[in-house]
N, C-alpha and C positions, 0 to 999 in steps of 0.2 A: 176766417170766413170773409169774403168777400159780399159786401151792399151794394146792392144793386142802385144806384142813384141816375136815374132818369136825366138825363139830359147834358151828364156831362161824359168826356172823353175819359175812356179807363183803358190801360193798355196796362199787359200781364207777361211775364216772362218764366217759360219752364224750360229747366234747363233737363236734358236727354236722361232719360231714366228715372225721371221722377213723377208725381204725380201732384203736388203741389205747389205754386207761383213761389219762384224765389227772389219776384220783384213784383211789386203792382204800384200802380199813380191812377189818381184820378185827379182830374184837374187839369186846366188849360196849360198849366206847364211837364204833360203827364211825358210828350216825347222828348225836352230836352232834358228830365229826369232819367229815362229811359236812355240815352246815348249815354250820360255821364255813367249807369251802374254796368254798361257794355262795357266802356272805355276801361273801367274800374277793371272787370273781369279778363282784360283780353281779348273782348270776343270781336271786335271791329277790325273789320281787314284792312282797311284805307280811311284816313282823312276826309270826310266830305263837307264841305262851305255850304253851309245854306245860307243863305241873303231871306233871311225873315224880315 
């Protein structure tokens, strides 16, 4: 179950055929967690540089 937490960034990832997140972050570092469990899986087609 997923909490609902007012005011910060939460990003969720479901993978095709499913119906429940097989990643979720909350928190200011919720997308460079999110690239790293991509990168983990495969799923990134190309390299991208962000300059944060």
């Amino acid at each position: 179950m997923l909490r609902v937490r007012q005011g910060y960034p939460t990003l969720f990832f479901i993978e095709a055929g499913q119906k429940e997140p097989s990643f979720q972050q909350i928190g200011s570092n919720a997308l460079h967690a999110m690239r790293r469990f991509m990168e983990g899986k495969g799923l990134l087609r190309r390299q991208v540089k962000a300059e944060l």
